[in-house]
N, C-alpha and C positions, 0 to 999 in steps of 0.2 A: 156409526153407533159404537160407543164404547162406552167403560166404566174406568175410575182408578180411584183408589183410595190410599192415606197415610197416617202415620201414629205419631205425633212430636209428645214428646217429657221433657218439661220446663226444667233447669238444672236449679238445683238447689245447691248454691259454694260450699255451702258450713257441712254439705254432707253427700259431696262430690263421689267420693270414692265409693262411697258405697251404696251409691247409684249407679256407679258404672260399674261394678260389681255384678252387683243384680239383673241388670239388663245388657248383659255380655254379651249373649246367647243371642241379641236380637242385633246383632253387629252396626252398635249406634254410629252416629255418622252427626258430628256438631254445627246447626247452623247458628251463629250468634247465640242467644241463651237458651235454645234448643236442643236437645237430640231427636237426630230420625231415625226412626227402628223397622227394621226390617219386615217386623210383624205389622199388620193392618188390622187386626182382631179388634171390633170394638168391646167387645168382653174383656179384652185385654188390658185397654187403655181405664177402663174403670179400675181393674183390680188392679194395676200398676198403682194407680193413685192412691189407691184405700191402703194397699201394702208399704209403701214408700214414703207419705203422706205427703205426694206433692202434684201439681197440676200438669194435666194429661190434654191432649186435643185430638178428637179421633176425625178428619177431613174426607169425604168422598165424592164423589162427581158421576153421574148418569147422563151421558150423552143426548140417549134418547128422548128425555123430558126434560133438557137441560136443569137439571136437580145438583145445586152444591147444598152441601149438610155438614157444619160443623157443631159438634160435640165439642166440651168443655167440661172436664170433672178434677174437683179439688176435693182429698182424701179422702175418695172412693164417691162422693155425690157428685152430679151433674147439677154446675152452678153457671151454664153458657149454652143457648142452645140458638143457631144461626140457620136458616133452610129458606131454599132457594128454587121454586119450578118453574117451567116455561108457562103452565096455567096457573098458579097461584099467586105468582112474584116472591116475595119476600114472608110468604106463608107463617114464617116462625121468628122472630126478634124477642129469645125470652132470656131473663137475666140479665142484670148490672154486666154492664160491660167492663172489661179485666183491665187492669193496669198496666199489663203489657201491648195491649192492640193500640193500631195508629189508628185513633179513632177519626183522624178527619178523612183518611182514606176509606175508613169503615164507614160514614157516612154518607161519602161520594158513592158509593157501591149501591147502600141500601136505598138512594134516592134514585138507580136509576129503575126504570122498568122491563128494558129489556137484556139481558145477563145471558151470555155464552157458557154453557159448562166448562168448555173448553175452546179457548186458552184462559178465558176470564176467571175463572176458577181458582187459578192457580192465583191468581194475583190477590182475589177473594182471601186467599189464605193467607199469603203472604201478609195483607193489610192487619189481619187475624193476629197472625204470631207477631205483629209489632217489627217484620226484619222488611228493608227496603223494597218498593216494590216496583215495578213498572207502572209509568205512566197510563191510564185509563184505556186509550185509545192503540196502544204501542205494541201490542202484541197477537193483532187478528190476524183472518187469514191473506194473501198477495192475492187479488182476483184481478189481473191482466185482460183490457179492453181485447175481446177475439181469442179470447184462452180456448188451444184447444186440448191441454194436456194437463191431470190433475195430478199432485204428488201430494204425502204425507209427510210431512216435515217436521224434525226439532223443532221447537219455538225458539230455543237462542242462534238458528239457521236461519230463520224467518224475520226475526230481528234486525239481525245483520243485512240479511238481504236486502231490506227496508231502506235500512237508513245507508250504503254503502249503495243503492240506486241512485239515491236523494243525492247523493253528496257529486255523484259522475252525471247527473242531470239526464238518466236513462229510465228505463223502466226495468223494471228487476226480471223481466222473461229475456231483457237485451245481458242483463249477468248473466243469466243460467247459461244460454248459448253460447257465452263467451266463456265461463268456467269450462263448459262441456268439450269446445273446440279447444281448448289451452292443453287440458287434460285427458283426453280422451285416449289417445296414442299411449300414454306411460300408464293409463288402468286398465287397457285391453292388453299389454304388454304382463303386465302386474299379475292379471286373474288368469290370462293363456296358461301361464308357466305354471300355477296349482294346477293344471291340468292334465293328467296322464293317460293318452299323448295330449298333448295341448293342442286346446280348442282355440280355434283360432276365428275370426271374425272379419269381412272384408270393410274394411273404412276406407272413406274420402277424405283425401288430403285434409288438412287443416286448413278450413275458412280464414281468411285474414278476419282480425280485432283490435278495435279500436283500443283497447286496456294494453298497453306493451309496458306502461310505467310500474316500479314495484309502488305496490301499497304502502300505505302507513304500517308501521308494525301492528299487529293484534293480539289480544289474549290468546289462551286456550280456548276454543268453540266445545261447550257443553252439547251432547247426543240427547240428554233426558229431557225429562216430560213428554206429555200427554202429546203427542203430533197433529200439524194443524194441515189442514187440507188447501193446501193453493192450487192456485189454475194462474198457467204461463201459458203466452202466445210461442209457439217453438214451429220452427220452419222444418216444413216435413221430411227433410232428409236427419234433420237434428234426431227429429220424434223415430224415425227407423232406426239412426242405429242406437238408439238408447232401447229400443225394443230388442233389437238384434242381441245387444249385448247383454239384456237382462236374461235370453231363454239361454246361451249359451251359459252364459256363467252362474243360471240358481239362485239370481238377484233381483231384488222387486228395479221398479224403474226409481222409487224415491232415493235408495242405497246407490244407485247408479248416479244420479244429481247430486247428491250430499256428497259422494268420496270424490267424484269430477274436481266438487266447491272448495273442497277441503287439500286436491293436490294444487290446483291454481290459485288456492287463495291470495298468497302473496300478492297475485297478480290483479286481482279482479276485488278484491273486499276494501 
């Protein structure tokens, strides 16, 4: 059960500067003809508009009723209004749709009936602001036939995961073990030494794996958004010391598979 919510200001060129001006203070952050502002305030995103006189979109997501709800206001009225529950469906479709949204993606969205707050949400929006989105289907959660261990994930971890299974013709709980066993030794090495005296942890050897080839190179791996809940098959000595080493070092066990993934990527993505 979670919430998130966010505030995008459509840039207006002819009066750039003094937009960003104005909304300093909310430490904007450009995505294509977006900014994202640190403030979430939907009070905010109206008098931004009404003040500036340009278009605002105020985004939020309730887990618990899978609720997406976008707002849309152009100087200072609400001319877009999008809402999304687990009981309702598509509750609210009011207002001309904007010239900025990809409205075939936005269609695909409203035609379906059943919608994930999260991760689907995200994408929700994304289709919303008209910037690239994922594929429909591209971004739920890894439920692994026998899963007996759930973790919290990035969605651009979960992504990867996905499709970097697909491509070694495994199953993504056969990555995590593999990241885990690659990297395990240099992050108990890593977290002992912030430790004063250093805490140390007894492991087993490193399991052989089949991944010894380096990867294709990759991007930078994004940590943000809304985290998605997968369940991996992990063999229970795996599942110990990722237990082991989360009470020692102050770490959940998701941060413990994510830094594993992130030291052996190379190797494993």
């Amino acid at each position: 059960m979670g919430s998130d919510s966010k505030l995008y200001l459509r840039i207006d060129e002819a009066k750039a500067d003094e937009i960003l001006k104005a909304v300093a203070s909310f430490k904007p952050e450009r995505r294509g003809d977006w900014l994202s502002l640190s403030s979430t305030d939907l009070d905010l995103a109206k008098s931004l508009s009404a003040e500036l006189g340009v278009t605002t979109v105020h985004w939020d997501i309730e887990t618990a009723v899978d609720q997406i709800w976008l707002q849309c206001f152009s100087n200072g009225k609400r001319v877009r209004e999008v809402r999304y529950t687990s009981d309702e469906g598509w509750a609210s479709n009011k207002g001309k749709p904007r010239s900025f949204e990809n409205q075939k993606a936005m269609d695909a969205w409203l035609a379906k009936r059943d919608v994930l707050a999260s991760p689907e949400g995200y994408e929700v929006l994304d289709a919303f602001l008209g910037l690239d989105s994922k594929p429909l289907a591209s971004a739920g959660p890894i439920e692994d036939p026998g899963a007996n261990a759930r973790f919290q994930l990035p969605p651009a971890l979960v992504k990867e995961l996905r499709a970097s299974a697909k491509r070694r013709s495994v199953t993504a709980s056969e990555l995590v073990s593999a990241a885990w066993e690659l990297a395990k030794q240099a992050l108990h090495d890593r977290e002992a030494a912030k430790k004063e005296p250093a805490q140390l942890v007894s492991l087993a050897p490193a399991r052989p794996v089949a991944f010894n080839e380096v990867a294709p190179k990759s991007g930078a791996l994004s940590l943000k958004g809304f985290p998605i809940a997968c369940a991996f098959k992990l063999a229970p000595e795996v599942s110990a010391e990722i237990l082991s080493m989360k009470s020692a070092f102050g770490q959940t066990g998701a941060w413990m598979v994510t830094e594993a993934y992130l030291l052996s990527r190379d190797r494993v993505a």
